[in-house]
C-alpha positions in Angstrom: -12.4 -10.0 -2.2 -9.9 -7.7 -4.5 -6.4 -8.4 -2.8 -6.7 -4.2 -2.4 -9.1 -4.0 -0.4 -7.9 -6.6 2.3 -6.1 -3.1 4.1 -9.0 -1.8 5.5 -9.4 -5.5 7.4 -6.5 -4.5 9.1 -6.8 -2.3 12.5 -4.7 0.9 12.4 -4.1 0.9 16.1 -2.6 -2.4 16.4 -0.9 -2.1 12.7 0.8 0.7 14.6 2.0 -0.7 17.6 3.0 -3.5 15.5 5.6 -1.2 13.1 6.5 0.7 16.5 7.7 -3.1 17.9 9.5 -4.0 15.0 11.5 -0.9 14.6 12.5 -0.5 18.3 13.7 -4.5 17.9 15.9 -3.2 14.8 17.3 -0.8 16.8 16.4 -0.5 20.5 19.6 2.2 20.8 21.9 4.4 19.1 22.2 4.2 15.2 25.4 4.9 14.0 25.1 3.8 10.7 22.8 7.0 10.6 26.0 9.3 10.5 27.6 7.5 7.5 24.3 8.2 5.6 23.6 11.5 6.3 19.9 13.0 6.7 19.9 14.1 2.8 16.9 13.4 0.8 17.2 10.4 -1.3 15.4 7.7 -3.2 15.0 4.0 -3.7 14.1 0.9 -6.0 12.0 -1.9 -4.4 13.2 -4.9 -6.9 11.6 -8.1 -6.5 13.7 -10.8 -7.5 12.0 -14.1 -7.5 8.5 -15.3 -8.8 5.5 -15.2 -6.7 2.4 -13.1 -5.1 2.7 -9.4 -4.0 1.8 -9.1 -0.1 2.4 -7.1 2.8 2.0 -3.3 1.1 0.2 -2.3 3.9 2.8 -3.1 6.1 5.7 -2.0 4.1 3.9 1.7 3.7 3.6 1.9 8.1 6.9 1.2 8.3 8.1 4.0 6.0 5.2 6.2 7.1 6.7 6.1 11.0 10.2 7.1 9.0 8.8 10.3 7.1 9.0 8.1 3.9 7.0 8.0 1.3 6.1 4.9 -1.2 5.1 4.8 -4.7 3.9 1.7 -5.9 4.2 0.3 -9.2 2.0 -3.2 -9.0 -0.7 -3.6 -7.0 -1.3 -5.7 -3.8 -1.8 -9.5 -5.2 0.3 -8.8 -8.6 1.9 -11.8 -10.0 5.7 -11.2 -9.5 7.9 -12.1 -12.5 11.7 -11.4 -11.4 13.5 -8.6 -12.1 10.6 -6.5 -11.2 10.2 -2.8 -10.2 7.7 -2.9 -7.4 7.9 0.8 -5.9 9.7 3.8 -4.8 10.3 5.5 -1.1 11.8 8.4 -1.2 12.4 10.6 2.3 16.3 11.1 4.4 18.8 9.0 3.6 19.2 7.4 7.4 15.3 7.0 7.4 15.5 4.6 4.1 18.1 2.7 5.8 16.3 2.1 9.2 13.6 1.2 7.7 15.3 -1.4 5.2 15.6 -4.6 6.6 12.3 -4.3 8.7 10.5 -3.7 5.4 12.1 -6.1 3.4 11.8 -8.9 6.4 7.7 -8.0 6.5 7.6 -7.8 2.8 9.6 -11.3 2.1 7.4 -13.3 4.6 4.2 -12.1 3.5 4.8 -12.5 0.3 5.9 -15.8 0.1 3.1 -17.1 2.5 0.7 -15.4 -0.3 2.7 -17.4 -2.8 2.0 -20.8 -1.1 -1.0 -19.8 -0.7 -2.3 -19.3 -4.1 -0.5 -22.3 -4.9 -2.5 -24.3 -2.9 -5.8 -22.7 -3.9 -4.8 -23.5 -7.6 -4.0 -27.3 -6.9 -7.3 -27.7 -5.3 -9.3 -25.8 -7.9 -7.1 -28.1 -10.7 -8.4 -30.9 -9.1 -11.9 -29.7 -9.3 -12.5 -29.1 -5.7 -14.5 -26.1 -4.5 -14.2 -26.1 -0.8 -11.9 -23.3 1.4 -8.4 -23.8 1.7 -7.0 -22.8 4.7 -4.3 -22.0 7.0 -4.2 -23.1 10.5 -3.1 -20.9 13.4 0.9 -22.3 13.5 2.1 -19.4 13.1 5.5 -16.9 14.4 4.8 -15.3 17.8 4.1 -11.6 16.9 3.7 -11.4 13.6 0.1 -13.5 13.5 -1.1 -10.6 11.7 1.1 -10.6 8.6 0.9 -13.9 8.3 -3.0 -14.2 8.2 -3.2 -11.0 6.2 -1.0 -13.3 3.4 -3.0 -16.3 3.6 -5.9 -13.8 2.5 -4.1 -12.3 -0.4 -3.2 -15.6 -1.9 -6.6 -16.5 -1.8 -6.7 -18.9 1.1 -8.7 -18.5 4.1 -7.2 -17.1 7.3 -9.2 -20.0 9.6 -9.6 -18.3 13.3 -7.4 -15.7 13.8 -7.3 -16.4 17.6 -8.6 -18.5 20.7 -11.7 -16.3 20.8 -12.9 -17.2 17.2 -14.1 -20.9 17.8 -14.3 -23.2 20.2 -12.1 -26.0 18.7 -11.8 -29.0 21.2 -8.6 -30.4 20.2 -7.4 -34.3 21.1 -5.9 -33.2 24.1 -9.2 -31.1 25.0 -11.0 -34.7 24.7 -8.4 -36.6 26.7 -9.0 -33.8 30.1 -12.7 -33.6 28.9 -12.6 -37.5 29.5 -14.3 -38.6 26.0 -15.6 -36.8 23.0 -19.3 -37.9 22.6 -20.5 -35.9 26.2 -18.4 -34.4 28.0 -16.0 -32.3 26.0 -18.6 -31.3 23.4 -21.5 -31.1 26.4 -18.9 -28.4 27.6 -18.1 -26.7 24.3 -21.2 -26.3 23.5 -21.8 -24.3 27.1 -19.0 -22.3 26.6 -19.5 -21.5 22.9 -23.5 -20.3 23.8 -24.9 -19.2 21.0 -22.6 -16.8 19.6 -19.6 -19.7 18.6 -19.2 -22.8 16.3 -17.9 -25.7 17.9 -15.5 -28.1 15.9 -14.0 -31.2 17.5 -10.9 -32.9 16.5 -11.1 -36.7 15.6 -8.4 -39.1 15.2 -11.3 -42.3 14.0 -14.5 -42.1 12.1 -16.1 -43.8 15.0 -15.0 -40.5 16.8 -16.3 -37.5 14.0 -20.0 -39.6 14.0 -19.6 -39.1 18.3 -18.9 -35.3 17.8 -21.7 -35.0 15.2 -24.1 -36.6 17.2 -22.9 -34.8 20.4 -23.5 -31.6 18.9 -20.8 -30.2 16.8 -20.8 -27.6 14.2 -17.4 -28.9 12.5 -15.3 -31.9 12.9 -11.7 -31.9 11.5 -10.2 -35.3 10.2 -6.6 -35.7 11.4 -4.7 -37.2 9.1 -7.8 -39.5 7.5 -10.0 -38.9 4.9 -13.9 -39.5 5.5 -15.5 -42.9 4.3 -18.8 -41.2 4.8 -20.6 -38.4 4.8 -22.0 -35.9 7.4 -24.8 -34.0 6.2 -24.8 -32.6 9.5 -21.7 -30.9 10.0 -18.9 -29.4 8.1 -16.0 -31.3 7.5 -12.4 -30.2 7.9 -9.5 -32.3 6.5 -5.8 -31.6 8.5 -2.7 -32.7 9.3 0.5 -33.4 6.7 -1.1 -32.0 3.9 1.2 -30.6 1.6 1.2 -29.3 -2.0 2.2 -32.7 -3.6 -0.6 -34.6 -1.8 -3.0 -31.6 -1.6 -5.3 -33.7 -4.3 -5.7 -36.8 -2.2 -7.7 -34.3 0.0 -9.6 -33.1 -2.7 -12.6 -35.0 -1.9 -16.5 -34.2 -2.3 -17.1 -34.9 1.6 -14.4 -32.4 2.7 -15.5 -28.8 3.1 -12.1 -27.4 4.4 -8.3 -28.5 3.8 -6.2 -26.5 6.7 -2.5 -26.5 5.7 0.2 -25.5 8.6 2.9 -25.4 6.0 1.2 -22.6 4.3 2.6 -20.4 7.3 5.3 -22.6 8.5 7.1 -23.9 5.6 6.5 -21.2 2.6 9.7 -19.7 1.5 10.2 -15.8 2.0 10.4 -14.3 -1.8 13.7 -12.4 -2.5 13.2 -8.6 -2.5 16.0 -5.8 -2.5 15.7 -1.9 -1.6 18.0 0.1 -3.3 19.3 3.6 -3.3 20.0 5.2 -6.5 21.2 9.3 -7.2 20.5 9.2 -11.3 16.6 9.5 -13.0 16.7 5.9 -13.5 17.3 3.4 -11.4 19.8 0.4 -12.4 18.5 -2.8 -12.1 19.7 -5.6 -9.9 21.6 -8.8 -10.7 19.8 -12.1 -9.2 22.2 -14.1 -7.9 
């Protein structure tokens, strides 16, 4: 899908509340910054200054929207960043710019450097001539789930479930209070998931993934192995301390998904800067 048209995936009610929760976090009380900037109309430059993958406009544009700003964007959501970009414009009362600043930025930086990892990952696989879905996992911040899923997207990746509710995925420790894979805990996944749910079971051996394939399951996700065989069966799902570096090893023609956690929990946020400016043009920034 065209990195563009990932906004409309993305519910306005809850995008609100989410902007509303951020800003009141920012400042919960009196803002007394506010009176050193005045209320005056003013403008500013939205520099990115590291390399990377544009993410998070939609984001970024509720923030300023709640403020009585208005953005003007230069690149387009998924644009490859080469520093010292101009990436936009928001223009609307001076204190408004400010307060929304750092929430903007913050939203911005993270998304845009899980979008980054992200596309890097999907490029290493596709280098190695693999054609499965690479995909993030749900380790992600309390709270900002959304952003972080929404990135994942833009840089290519796939978001996995988004929640509890989107598969029934019977972990080891599912298996362990279960007491063993090959009845019980798919037996009662499969109840529970009816009709309407995949089922994918986590397995630590490959004696364990052919028990939760002949037991039943839609998926079964390799922890830290790679298959010696083949399931026609089921989909296979490769996990745990996969990085870029050994991404490749992963890349094999068994596995059907790689899920990376460091895609949301280790991806460096990408350096951004908002600034004000009074003259036509807007001076450029100095990376430092």
């Amino acid at each position: 899908m065209d990195a563009e048209g990932l906004a409309l995936l993305l519910p306005p009610v809850t995008l609100a509340a989410l902007v509303d929760s951020w800003l009141r976090e920012d400042c919960p009380g009196l803002n007394y910054a506010a009176l050193v900037s005045g209320a005056g109309p003013s403008q500013a430059a939205l520099w990115a200054k590291s390399p990377g993958v544009l993410a998070g406009q939609p984001f970024f544009d509720a923030i300023f929207t709640q403020l009585n700003c208005q953005v003007s964007w230069f690149l387009p959501e998924g644009s490859k960043l080469v520093p010292v970009a101009r990436v936009a414009e928001v223009r609307g009362p001076a204190h408004c710019l400010l307060l929304g600043e750092r929430v903007a930025l913050n939203t911005l930086a993270r998304c845009s450097g899980i979008a980054s990892a992200a596309a890097a990952a999907v490029e290493a696989a596709r280098g190695a001539g693999w054609t499965g879905h690479v995909a993030g996992t749900r380790k992600t911040t309390p709270g900002f789930r959304l952003v972080e899923k929404y990135g994942l997207l833009v840089g290519g990746a796939a978001s996995h479930r988004y929640d509890l509710g989107g598969l029934v995925m019977v972990k080891d420790n599912h298996v362990v209070a279960a007491g063993g894979v090959e009845k019980q805990a798919v037996r009662a996944a499969r109840q529970a998931a009816d009709f309407t749910l995949k089922v994918e079971v986590e397995c630590s051996s490959l004696q364990e993934a052919v028990q939760a394939a002949e037991a039943g399951a839609d998926l079964v996700l390799l922890d830290n192995f790679k298959p010696e065989a083949q399931f026609p069966s089921v989909a296979v799902e490769a996990s745990g301390g996969i990085t870029l570096d050994n991404l490749p090893q992963f890349c094999g023609p068994h596995i059907d998904v790689i899920s990376m956690g460091m895609l949301t929990q280790a991806a460096p946020a990408l350096d951004f800067s908002l600034k004000l400016f009074a003259k036509e043009v807007a001076p450029v920034p100095k990376i430092h």
